[in-house]
PyMOL Python script that loads the backbone (N, CA, C, O; Angstrom):
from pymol import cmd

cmd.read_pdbstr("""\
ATOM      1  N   UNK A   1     -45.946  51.399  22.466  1.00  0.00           N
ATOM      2  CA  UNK A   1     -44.789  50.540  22.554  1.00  0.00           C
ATOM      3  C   UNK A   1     -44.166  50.659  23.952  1.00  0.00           C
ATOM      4  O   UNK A   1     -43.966  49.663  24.646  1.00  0.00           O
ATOM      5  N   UNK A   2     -43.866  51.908  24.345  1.00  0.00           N
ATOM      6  CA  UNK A   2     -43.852  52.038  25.745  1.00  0.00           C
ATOM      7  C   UNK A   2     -44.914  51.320  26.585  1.00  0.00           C
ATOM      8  O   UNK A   2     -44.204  50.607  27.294  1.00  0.00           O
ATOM      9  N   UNK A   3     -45.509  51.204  26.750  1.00  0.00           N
ATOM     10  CA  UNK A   3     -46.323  50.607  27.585  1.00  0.00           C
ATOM     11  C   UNK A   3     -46.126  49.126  27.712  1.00  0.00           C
ATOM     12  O   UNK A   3     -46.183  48.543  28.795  1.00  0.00           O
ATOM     13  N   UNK A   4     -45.850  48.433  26.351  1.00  0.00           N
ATOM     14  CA  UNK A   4     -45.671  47.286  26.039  1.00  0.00           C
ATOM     15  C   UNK A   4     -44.651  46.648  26.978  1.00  0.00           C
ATOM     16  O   UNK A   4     -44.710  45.724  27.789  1.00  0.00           O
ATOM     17  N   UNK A   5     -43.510  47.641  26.493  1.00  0.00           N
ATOM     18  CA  UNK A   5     -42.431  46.956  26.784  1.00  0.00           C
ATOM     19  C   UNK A   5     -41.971  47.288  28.416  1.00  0.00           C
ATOM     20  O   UNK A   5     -40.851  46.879  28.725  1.00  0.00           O
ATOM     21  N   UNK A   6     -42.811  48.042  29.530  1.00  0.00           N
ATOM     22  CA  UNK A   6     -43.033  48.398  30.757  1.00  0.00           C
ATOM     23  C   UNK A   6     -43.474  47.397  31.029  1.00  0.00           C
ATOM     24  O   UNK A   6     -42.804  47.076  32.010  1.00  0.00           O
ATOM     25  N   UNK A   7     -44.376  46.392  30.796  1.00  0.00           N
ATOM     26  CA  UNK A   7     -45.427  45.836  31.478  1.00  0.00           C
ATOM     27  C   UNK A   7     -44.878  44.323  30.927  1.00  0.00           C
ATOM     28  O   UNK A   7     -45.645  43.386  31.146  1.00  0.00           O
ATOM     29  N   UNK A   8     -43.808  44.070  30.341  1.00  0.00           N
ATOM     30  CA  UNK A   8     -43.116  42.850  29.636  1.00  0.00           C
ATOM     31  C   UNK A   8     -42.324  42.837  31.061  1.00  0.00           C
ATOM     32  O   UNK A   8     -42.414  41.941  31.901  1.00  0.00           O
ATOM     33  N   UNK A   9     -41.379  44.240  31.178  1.00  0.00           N
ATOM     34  CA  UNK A   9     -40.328  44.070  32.009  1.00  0.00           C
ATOM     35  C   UNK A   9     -40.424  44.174  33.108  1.00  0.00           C
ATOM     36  O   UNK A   9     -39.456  43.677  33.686  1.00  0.00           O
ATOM     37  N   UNK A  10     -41.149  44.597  33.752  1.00  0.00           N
ATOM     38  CA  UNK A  10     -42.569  44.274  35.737  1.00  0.00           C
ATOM     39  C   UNK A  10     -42.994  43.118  34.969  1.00  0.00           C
ATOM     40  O   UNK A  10     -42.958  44.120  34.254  1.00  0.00           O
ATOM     41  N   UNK A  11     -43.394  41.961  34.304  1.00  0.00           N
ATOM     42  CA  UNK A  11     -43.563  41.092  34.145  1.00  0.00           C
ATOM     43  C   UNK A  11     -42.153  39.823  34.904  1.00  0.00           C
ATOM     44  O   UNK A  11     -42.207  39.079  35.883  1.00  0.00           O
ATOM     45  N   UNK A  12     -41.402  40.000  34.224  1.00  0.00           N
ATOM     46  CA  UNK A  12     -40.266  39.300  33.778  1.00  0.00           C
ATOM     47  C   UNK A  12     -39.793  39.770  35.323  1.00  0.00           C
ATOM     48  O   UNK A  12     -39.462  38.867  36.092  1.00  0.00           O
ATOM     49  N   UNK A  13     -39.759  40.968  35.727  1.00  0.00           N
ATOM     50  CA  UNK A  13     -39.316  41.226  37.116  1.00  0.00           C
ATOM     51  C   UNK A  13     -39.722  40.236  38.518  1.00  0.00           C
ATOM     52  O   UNK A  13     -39.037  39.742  39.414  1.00  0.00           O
ATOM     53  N   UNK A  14     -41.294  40.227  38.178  1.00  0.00           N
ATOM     54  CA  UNK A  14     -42.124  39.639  39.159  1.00  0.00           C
ATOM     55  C   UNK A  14     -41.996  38.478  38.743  1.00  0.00           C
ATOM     56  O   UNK A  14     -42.365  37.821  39.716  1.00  0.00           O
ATOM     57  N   UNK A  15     -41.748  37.836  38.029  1.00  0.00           N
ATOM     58  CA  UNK A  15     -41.505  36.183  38.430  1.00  0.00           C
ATOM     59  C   UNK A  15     -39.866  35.784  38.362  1.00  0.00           C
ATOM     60  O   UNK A  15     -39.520  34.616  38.183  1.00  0.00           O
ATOM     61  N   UNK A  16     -38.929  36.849  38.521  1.00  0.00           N
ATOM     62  CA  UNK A  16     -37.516  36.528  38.402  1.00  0.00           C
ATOM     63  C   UNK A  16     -36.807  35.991  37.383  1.00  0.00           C
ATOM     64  O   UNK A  16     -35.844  35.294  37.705  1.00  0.00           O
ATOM     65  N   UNK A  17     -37.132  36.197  35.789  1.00  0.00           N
ATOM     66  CA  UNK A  17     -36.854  35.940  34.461  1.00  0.00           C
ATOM     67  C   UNK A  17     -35.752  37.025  34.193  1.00  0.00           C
ATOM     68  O   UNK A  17     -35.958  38.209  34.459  1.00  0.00           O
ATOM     69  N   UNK A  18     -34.866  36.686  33.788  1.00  0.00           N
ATOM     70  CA  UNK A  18     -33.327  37.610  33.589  1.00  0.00           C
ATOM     71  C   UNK A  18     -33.884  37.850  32.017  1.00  0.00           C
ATOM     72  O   UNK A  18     -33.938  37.076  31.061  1.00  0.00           O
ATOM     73  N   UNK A  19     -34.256  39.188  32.162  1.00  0.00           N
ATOM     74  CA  UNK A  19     -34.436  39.875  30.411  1.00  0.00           C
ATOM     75  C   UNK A  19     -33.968  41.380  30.687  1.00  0.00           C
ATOM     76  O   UNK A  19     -33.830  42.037  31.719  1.00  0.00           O
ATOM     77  N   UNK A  20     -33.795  41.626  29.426  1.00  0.00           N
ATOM     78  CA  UNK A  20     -33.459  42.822  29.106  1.00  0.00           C
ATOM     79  C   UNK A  20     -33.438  43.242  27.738  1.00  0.00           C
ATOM     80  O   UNK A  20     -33.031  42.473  26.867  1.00  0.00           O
ATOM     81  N   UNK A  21     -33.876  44.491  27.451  1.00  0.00           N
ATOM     82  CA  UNK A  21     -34.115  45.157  26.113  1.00  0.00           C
ATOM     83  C   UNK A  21     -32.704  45.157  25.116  1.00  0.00           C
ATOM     84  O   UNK A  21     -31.661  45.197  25.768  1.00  0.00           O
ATOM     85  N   UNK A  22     -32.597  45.131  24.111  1.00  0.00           N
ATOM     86  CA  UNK A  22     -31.495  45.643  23.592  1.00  0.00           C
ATOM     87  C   UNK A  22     -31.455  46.673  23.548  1.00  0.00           C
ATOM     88  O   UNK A  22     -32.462  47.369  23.425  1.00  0.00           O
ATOM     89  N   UNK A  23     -30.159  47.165  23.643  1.00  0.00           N
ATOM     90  CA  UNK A  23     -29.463  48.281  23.786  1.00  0.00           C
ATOM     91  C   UNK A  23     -29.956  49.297  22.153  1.00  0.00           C
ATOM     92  O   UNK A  23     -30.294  48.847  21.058  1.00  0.00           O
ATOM     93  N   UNK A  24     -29.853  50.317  22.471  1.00  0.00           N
ATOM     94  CA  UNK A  24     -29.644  51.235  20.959  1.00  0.00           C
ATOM     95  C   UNK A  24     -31.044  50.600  20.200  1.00  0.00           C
ATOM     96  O   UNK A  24     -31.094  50.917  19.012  1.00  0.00           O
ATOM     97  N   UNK A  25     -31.891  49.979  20.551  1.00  0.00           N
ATOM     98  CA  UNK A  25     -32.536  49.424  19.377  1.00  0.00           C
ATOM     99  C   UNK A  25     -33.665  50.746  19.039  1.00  0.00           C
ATOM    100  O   UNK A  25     -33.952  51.603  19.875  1.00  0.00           O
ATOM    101  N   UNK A  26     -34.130  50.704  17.860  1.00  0.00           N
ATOM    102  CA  UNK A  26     -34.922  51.546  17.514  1.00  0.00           C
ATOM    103  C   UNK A  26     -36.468  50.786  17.317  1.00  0.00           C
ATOM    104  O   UNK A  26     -36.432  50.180  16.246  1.00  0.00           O
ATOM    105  N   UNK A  27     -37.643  50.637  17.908  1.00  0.00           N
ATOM    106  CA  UNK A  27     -38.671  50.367  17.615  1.00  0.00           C
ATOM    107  C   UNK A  27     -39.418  51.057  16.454  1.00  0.00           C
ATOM    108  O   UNK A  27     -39.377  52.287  16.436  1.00  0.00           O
ATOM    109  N   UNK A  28     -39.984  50.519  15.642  1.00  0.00           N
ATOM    110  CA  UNK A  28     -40.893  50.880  14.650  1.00  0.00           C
ATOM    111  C   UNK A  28     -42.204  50.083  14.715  1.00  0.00           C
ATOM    112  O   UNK A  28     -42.364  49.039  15.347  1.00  0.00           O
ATOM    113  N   UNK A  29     -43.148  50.745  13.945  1.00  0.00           N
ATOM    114  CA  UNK A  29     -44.460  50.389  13.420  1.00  0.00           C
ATOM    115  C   UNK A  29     -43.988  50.041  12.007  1.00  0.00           C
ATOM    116  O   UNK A  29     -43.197  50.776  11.417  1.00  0.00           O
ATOM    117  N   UNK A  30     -44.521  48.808  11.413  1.00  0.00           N
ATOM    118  CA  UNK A  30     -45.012  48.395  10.557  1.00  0.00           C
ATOM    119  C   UNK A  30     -46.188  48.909   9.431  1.00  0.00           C
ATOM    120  O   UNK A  30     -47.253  48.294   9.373  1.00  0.00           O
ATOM    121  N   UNK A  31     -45.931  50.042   8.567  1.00  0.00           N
ATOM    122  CA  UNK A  31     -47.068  50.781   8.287  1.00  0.00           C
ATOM    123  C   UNK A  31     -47.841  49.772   6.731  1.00  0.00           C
ATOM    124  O   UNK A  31     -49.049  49.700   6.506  1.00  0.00           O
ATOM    125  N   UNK A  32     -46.944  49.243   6.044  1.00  0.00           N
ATOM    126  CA  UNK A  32     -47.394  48.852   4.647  1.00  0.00           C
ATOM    127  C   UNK A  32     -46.938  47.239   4.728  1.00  0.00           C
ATOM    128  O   UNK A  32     -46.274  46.609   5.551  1.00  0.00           O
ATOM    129  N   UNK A  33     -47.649  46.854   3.414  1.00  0.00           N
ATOM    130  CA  UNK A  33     -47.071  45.396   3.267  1.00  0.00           C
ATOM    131  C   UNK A  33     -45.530  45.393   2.506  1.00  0.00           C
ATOM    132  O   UNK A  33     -44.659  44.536   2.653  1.00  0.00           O
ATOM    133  N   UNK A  34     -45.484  46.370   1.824  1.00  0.00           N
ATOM    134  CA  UNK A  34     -44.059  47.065   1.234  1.00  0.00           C
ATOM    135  C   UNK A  34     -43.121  46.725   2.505  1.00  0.00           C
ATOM    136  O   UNK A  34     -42.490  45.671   2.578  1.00  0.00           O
ATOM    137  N   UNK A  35     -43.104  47.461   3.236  1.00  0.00           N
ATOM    138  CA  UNK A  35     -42.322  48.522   4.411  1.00  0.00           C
ATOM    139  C   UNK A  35     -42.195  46.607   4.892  1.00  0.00           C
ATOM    140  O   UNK A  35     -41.102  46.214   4.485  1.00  0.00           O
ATOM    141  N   UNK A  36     -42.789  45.727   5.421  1.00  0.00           N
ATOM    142  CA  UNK A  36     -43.245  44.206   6.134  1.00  0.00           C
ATOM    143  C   UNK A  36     -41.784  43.419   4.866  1.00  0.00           C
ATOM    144  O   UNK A  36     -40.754  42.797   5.127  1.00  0.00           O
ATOM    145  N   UNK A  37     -42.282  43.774   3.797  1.00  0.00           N
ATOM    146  CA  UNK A  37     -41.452  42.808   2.549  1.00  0.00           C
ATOM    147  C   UNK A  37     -40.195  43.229   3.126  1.00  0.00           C
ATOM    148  O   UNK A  37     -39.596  42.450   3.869  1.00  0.00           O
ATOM    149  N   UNK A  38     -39.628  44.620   2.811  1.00  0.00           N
ATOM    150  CA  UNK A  38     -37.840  45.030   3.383  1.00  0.00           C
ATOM    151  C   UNK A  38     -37.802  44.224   4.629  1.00  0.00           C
ATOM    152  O   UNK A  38     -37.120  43.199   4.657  1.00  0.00           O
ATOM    153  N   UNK A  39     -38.418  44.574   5.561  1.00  0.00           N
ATOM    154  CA  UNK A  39     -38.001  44.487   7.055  1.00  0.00           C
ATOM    155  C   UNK A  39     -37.675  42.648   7.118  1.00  0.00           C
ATOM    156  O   UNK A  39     -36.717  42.034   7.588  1.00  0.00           O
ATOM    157  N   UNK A  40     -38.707  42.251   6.550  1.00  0.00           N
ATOM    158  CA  UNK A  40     -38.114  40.575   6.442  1.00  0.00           C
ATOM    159  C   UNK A  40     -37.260  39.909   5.801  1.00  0.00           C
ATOM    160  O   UNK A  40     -36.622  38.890   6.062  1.00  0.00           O
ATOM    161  N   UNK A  41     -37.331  40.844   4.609  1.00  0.00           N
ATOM    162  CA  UNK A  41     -36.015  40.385   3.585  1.00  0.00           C
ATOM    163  C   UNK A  41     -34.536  40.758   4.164  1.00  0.00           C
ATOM    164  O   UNK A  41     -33.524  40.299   3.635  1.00  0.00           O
ATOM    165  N   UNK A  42     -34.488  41.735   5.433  1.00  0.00           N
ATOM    166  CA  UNK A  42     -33.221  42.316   5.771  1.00  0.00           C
ATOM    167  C   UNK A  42     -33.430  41.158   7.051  1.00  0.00           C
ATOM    168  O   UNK A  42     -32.307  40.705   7.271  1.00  0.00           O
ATOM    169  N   UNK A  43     -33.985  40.801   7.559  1.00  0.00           N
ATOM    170  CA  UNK A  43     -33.937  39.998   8.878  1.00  0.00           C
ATOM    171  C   UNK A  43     -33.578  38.594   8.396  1.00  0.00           C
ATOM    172  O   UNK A  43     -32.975  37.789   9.106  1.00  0.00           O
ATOM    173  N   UNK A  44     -34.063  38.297   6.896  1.00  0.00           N
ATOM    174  CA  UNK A  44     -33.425  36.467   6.342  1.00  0.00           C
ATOM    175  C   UNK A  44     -32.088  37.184   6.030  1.00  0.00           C
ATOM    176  O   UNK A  44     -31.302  36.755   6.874  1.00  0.00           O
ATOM    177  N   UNK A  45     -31.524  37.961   5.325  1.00  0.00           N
ATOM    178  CA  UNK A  45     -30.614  38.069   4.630  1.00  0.00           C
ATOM    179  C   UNK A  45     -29.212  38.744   5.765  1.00  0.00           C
ATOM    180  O   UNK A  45     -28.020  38.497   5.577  1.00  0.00           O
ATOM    181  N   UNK A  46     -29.747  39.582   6.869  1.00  0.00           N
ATOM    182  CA  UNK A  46     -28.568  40.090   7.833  1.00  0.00           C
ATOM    183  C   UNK A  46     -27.643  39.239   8.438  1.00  0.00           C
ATOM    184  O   UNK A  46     -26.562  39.605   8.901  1.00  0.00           O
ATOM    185  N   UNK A  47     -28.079  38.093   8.431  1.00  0.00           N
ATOM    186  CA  UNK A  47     -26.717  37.095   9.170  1.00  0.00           C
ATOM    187  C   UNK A  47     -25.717  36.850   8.262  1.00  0.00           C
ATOM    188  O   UNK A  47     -24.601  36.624   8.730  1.00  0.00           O
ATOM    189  N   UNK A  48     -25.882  36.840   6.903  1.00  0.00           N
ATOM    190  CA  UNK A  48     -24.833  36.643   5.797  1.00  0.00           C
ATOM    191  C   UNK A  48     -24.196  37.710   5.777  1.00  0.00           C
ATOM    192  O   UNK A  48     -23.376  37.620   4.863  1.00  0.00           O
ATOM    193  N   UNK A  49     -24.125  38.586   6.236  1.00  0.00           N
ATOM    194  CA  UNK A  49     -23.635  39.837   6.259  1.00  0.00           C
ATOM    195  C   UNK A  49     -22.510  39.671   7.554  1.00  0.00           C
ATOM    196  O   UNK A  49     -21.486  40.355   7.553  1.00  0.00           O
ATOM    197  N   UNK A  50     -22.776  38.796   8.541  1.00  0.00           N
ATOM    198  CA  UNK A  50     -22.437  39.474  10.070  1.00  0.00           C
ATOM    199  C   UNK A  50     -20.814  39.486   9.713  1.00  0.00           C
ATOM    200  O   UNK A  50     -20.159  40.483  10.018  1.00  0.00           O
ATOM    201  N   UNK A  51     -20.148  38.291   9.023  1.00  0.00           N
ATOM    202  CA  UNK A  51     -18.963  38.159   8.804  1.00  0.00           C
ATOM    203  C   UNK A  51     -18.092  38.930   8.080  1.00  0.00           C
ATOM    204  O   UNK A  51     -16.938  38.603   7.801  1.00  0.00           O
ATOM    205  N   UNK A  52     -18.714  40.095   7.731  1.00  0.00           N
ATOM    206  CA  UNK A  52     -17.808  41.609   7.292  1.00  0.00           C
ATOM    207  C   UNK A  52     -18.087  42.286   8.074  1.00  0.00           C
ATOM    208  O   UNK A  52     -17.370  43.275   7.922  1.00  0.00           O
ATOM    209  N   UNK A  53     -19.014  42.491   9.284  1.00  0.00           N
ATOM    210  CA  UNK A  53     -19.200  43.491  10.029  1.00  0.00           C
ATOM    211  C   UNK A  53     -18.025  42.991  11.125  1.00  0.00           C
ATOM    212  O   UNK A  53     -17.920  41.866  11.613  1.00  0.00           O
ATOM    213  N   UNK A  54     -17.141  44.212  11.374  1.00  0.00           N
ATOM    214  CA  UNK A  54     -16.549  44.444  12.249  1.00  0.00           C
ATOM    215  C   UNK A  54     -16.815  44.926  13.709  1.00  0.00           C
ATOM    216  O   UNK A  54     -16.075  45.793  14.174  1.00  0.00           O
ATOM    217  N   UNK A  55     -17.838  44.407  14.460  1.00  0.00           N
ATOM    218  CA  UNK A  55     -18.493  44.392  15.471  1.00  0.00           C
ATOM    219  C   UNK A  55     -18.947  43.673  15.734  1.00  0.00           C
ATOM    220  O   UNK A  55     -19.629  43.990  16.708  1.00  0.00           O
ATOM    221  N   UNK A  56     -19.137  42.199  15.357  1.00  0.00           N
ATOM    222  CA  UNK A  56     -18.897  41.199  15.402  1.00  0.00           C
ATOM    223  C   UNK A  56     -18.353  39.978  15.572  1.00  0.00           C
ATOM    224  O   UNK A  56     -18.920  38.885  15.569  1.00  0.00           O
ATOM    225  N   UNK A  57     -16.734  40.349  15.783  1.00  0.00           N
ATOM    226  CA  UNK A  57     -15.858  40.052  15.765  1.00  0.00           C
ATOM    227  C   UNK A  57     -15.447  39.702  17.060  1.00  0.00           C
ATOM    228  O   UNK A  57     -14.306  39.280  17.252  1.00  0.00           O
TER     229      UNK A  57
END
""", "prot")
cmd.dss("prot")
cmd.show_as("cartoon", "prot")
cmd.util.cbc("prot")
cmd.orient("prot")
């Protein structure tokens, strides 16, 4: 993942594309089709949420 995301950002550098990683984020591997089901069901369902999160605001 390191490597990945080195060679995204000397990418994005060398042709002058304004990117940047998010902050705090935690990368994971994908190990099961289980583990794939949560991770998508929390990625449709997290925006209904944003409007009680107080960091958001």
């Amino acid at each position: 993942m390191r490597g990945f995301k080195s060679a995204v950002t000397m990418q994005a550098r060398m042709l002058d594309i304004p990117f940047d990683w998010q902050a705090r984020y935690h990368d994971r591997v994908i190990r099961d089709d289980e583990e794939f089901r949560k991770i998508a069901a929390y990625i449709e369902q997290n925006p209904l949420n944003w409007c009680n999160d107080d960091l958001n605001k």
